[in-house]
N, C-alpha and C positions, 0 to 999 in steps of 0.2 A: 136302102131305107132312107140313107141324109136325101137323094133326091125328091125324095115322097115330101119329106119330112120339110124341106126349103120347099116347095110347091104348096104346100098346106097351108104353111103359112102365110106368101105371097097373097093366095086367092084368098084364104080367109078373110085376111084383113082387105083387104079392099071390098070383100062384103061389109064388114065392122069401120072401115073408114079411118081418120085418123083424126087427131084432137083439135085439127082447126074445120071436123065434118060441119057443114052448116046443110041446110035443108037442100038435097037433091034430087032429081028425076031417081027410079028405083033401077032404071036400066042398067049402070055400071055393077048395081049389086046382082042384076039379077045375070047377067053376061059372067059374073065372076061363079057365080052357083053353077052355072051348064059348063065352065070351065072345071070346075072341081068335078063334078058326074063325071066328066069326060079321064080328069086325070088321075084321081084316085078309087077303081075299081073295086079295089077290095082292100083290106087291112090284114096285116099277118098275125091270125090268131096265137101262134107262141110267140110271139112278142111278148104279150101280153106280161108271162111268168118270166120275163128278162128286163125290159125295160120299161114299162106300165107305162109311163109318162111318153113316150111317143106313138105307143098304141092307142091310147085312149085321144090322144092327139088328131092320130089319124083318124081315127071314130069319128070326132068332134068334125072335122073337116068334111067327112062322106056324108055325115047326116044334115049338113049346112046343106051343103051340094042339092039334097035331097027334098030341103023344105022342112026338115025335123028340127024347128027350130028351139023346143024346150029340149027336147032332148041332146042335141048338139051342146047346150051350154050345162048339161047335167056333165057329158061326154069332159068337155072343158074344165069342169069341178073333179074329176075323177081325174084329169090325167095332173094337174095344178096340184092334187091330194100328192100327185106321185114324181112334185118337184120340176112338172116339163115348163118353163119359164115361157117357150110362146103360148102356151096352152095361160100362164097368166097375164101376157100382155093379152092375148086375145079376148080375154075376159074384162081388164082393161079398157081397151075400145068402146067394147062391148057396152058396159053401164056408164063410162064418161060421155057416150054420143048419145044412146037411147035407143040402140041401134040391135033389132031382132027382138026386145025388153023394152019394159023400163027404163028410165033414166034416170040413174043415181049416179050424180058428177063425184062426191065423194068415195064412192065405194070405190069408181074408176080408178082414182086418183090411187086408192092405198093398192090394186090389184096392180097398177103400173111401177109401185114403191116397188112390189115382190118382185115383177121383172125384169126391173134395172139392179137386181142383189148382187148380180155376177159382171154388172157393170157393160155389159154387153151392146156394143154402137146400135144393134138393130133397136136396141128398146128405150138406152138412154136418154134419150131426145124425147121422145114421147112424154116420159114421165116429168121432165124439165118444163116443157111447154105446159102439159097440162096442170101443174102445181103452179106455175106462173099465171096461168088463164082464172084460175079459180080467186073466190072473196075468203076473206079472213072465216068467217062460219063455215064455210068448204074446206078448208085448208082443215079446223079445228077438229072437225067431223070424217075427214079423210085419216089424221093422227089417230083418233080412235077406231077407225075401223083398221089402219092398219095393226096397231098393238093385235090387234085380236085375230086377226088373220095370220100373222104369224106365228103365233101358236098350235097351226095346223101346216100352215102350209111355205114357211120358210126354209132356207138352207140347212139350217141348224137344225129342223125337225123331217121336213118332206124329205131334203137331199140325206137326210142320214138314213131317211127307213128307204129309199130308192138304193142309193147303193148296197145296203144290206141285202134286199134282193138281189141286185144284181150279180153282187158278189159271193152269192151262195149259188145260183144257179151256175153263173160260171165257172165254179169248182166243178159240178159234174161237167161240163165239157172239156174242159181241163183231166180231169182223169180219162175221159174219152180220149183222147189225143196220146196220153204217158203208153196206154193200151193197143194204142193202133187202132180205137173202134171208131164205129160212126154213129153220127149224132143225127136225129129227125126233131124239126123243130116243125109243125105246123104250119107252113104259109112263106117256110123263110127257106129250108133246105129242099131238094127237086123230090118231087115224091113219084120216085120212077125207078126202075134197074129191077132184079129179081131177088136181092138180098132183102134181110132185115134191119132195119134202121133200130136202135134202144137211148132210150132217154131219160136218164133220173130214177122211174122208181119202177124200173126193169119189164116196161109192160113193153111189147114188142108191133111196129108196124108195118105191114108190105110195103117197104120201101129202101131203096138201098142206103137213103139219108145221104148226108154229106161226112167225109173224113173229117173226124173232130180237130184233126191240128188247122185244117184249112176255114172251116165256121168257128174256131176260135179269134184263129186272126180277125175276120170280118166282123164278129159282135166283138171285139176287143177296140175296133177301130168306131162301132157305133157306141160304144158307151165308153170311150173319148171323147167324140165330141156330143154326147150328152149332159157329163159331166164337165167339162170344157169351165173353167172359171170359179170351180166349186171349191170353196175354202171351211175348213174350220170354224173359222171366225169373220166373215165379212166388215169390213173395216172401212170409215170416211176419212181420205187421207190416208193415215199410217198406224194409227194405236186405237181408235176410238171405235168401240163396237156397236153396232149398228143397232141394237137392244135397247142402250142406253139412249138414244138419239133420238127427238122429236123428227119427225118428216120434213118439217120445214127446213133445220138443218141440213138433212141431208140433201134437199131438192139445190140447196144453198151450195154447198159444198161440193158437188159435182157437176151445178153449172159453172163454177169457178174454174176446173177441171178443164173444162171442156173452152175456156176461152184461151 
């Protein structure tokens, strides 16, 4: 799934562009859309009940691919609901260029605040640039949209109810594993062999599934690096929380960072 998942985001964004897009021929976007058909064929439905935020991800990227352009940025709001940080740069892009939407620079601007939370080089520059590109009435109206966005959809709220999921359903595999049994997850373990696969709330499917110690380790290892950077507290510098922090601040304070 990390390789779906760094592909998605690749072609996505050079459909959505980056914050110095200026007006182009449609060909690069639309080369990146038959690239995406081409690479991500389908999406693994139990994902879904494990990590929501790179499935809805994926969603968002197959249905770009596709030409589903309201739907793809529904797709994007639902996995960003479930804490996936490319899914809110994407979104990013998205309303700072004009690009598949609307353009709204401000909005851009606070969806890039929430992707640079885990301070991550793919995103931070983005949201650097594009707080620099923007006028003081942009900037003021970027600060309030983001207060309000993160109330749904920050660290402190998305990444708590994301790991909560994550971390219940991986109790049942986890006891899958203590028992010797096997796990069937939808789209992610081989649905093949003569056994029964059981999962969670003991409904049974022809399929041999995979040994739960062994799809342990593997979603142990993707919801690593999906939580990858996730803290408590996201902090500018060392003590100061990122709650209390105008945007300007912050855009401030980790270009400082970064020279």
């Amino acid at each position: 799934m990390k390789y779906v998942s760094i592909a998605a985001l690749t072609l996505l964004c050079a459909v959505t562009g980056t914050v110095f897009a200026k007006d182009t021929a449609s060909t690069s976007s639309e080369a990146a859309k038959a690239e995406l058909r081409q690479t991500i064929q389908g999406c693994a439905q139990g994902l879904e009940r494990l990590i929501p935020g790179n499935y809805y991800f994926c969603a968002a990227a197959r249905d770009l691919g596709h030409g589903h352009n309201a739907r793809s940025r529904e797709r994007l709001q639902d996995a960003a609901h479930w804490a996936s940080k490319p899914a809110q740069y994407a979104l990013g892009l998205m309303y700072f260029n004009g690009d598949e939407g609307p353009q709204n620079r401000p909005l851009g601007i606070a969806w890039l605040a929430l992707a640079d939370e885990r301070h991550d080089p793919r995103f931070e520059g983005a949201f650097i640039q594009a707080y620099q590109q923007a006028s003081p009435a942009e900037r003021a109206a970027a600060n309030t949209y983001w207060l309000s966005l993160k109330d749904e959809y920050s660290d402190a709220v998305a990444g708590r109810r994301a790991r909560l999921r994550y971390t219940n359903e991986m109790r049942n595999i986890e006891a899958a594993s203590l028992f010797g049994g096997s796990v069937f997850i939808d789209g992610i373990t081989p649905p093949d062999g003569p056994g029964f696969g059981q999962f969670n709330n003991g409904e049974t499917s022809r399929v041999s599934g995979s040994h739960g110690f062994a799809i342990n380790r593997s979603l142990a290892k993707d919801g690593e690096e999906f939580f990858r950077g996730m803290a408590g507290t996201v902090t500018v510098g060392e003590v100061t929380p990122t709650n209390l922090v105008p945007i300007g601040q912050l855009a401030a304070g980790q270009a400082r960072a970064a020279d």
